[in-house]
N, C-alpha and C positions, 0 to 999 in steps of 0.2 A: 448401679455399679457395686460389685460382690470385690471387697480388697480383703485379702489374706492376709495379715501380717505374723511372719516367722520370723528362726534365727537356729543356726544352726547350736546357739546352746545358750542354756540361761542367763540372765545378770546383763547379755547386751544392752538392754531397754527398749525391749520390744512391748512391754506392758507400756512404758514411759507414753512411744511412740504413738501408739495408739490411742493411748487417751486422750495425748494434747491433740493428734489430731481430728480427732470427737470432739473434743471444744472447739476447734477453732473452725469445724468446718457447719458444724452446727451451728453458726451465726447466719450461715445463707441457706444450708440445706435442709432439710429432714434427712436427719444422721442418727447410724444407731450403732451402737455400739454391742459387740457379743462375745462375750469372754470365753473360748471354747477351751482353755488350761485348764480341764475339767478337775486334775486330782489336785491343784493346788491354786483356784482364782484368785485373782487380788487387783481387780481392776474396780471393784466395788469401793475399795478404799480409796478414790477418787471422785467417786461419783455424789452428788451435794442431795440429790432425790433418792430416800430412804423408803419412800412411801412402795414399799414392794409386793406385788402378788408371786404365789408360789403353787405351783405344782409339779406331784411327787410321780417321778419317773419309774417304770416297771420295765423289770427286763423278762421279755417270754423268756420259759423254760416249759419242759416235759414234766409232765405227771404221770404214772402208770395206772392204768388199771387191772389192778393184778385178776379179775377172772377173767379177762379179755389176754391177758398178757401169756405166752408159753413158754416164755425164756428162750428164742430163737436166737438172740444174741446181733439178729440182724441194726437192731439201733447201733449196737456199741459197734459193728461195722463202720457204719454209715459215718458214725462222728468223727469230724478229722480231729477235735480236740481233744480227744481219751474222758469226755466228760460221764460216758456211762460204761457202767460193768455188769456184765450180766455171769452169772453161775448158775450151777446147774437147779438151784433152787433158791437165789434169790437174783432182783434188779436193783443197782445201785444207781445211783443220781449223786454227782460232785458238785452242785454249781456254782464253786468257784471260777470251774473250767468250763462253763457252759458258754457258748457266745450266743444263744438265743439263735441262731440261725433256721429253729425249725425243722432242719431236714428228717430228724430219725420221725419227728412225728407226721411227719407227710408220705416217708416212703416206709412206716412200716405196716408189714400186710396183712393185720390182724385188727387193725384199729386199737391199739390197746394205747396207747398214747394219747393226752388230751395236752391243750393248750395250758398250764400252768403260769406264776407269776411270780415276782420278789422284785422288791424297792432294790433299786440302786441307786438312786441320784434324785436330784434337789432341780430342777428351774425357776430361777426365779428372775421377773422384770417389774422394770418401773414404768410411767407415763412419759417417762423423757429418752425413748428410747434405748436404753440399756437392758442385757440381759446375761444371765451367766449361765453354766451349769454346772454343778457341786456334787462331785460322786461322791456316794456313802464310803463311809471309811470302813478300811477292807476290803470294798469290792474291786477287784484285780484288771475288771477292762473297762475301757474309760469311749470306746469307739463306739456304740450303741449310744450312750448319752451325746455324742457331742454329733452325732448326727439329729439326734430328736431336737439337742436347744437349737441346731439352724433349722431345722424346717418350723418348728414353733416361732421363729423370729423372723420368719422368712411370712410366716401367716399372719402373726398379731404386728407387723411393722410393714404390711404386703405397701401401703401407701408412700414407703420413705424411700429415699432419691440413693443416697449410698447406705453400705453396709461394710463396719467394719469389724473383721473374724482373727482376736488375737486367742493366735494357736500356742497350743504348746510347744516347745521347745523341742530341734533334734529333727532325724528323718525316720521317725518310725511310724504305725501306723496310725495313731491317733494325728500327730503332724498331716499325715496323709489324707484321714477324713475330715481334719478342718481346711484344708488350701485346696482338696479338690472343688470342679465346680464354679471356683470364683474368676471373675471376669482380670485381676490384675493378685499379682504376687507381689511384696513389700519384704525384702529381707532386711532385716536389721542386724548388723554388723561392728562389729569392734576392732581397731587395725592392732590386734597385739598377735603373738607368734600362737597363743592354744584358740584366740576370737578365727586367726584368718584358717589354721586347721580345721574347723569346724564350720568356716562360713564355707568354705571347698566342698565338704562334705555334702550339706545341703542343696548347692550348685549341681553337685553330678545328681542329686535326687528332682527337683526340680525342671532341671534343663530337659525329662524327658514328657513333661506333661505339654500341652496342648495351651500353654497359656503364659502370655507375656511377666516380663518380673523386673526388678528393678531392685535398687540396694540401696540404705540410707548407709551411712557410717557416721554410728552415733563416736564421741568421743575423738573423734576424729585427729585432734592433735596430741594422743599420747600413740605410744608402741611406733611402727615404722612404717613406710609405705608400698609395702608388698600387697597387701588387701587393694590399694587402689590403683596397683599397676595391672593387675592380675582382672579387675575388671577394663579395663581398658585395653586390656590385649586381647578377653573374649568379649570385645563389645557389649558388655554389661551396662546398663545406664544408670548413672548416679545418682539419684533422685535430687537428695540435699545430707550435709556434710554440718552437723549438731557439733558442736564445743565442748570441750570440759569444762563444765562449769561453777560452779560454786553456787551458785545463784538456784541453778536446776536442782543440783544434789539438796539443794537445803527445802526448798518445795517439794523435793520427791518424799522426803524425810517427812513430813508432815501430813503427806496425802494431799497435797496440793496441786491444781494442774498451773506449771508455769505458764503459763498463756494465760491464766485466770488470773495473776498479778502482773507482767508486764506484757505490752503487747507488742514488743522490738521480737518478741520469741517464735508468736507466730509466723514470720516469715519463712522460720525452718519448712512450718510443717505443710504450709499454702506452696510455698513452692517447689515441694514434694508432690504436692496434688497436681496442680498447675502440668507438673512433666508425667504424671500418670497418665492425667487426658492426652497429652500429644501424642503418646508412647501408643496408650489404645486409640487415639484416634476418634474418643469420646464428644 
């Protein structure tokens, strides 16, 4: 089981969600956990297994070979992201803007183009099922990484029962290349007037993919009840409904998973699961 967990915007506790419920469900399953908020993770600061392996992510790019190359100009055609410039005597390479896509070096017709390389990002996991991925600072696309740390976790974790993918924030594309793919969606939500604008937003982005979804509403008893009227009129299903708590805030503050000191908490997150299965029919 592939679960997504989004939100249509930071700070609701979609980190929170996720990790507690990597504890709590990792007491019966092989649970793994994979932080795809590639330009800022922080789900490691929860995690009690430090013992970590790492390998260092490459993003293709073009190289020229300038006695093969005539300056046709047909690469910097082909690129839809302006990453090359060609003049009438020299070839430029931006790749800030390169997305590694390959295409100028497959359709250009001179062979002057080869496969080249550059670090962008970090993966790293532990023995205990956790994994992250950390772009290099600076580097400006975070989509190419966050699809390499799921298929690497999809490889070195191939044996484990769920998988849980806290994406980054928002409906743009990096959001897009962590929740596609996965067998349930997990939106985390906050019922205040800018949490339920943005939990909407998310909603029209989602509603058109191929795959079931569901909504926690963390906080649940501040802001008003338009977030959970609003799922109840598009038949949204509420997974479970997390408190303001004191208790949680002062665990989160520490890097503590609340489940890992009382166990009244995990109820939230089990029976979150518990209605994932019946939703998918697991």
């Amino acid at each position: 089981m592939k679960l997504a967990v989004a939100s249509g915007k930071g700070g609701t506790g979609k980190t929170f969600f996720s990790v507690n419920l990597y504890y709590t469900l990792r007491k019966n399953f092989k649970t793994c956990l994979i932080d795809l908020d590639v330009e800022e993770p922080n789900s490691m600061i929860f995690i009690n297994d430090n013992n970590f392996n790492e390998e260092v992510s490459f993003l293709t790019i073009p190289e020229v070979d300038k006695k093969k190359c005539t300056l046709c100009g047909n690469c910097s055609e082909y690129c839809e992201f302006n990453a090359i410039f060609v003049t009438n005597d020299k070839w430029y390479l931006f790749p800030e803007l390169c997305k590694g896509c390959t295409a100028c070096i497959k359709l250009c017709p001179h062979n002057a183009l080869k496969y080249g390389k550059k670090e962008h990002g970090i993966i790293k996991w532990n023995n205990s099922g956790f994994m992250e991925g950390r772009l290099k600072i600076k580097e400006p696309i975070s989509v190419p990484l966050i699809e390499k740390t799921k298929k690497k976790a999809l490889e070195i974790f191939k044996n484990y029962e769920i998988f849980i993918f806290d994406s980054p924030p928002g409906v743009t594309c990096p959001t897009i290349a962590s929740i596609k793919e996965s067998d349930f969606i997990v939106l985390v939500a906050e019922p205040t007037p800018f949490g339920f604008n943005d939990f909407k937003l998310t909603y029209e982005m989602i509603k058109n993919f191929d795959i079931p979804y569901g909504v926690i509403i963390n906080r649940y008893d501040i802001g008003d009840n338009k977030l959970e009227y609003f799922c109840k009129e598009k038949n949204i299903p509420i997974l479970s409904k997390i408190p303001h708590d004191l208790k949680i805030a002062e665990c989160y503050s520490q890097g503590i998973p609340v489940v890992e000191i009382d166990d009244q908490y995990k109820d939230y997150f089990y029976t979150a699961y518990e209605r994932i299965k019946e939703w998918k029919k697991y």
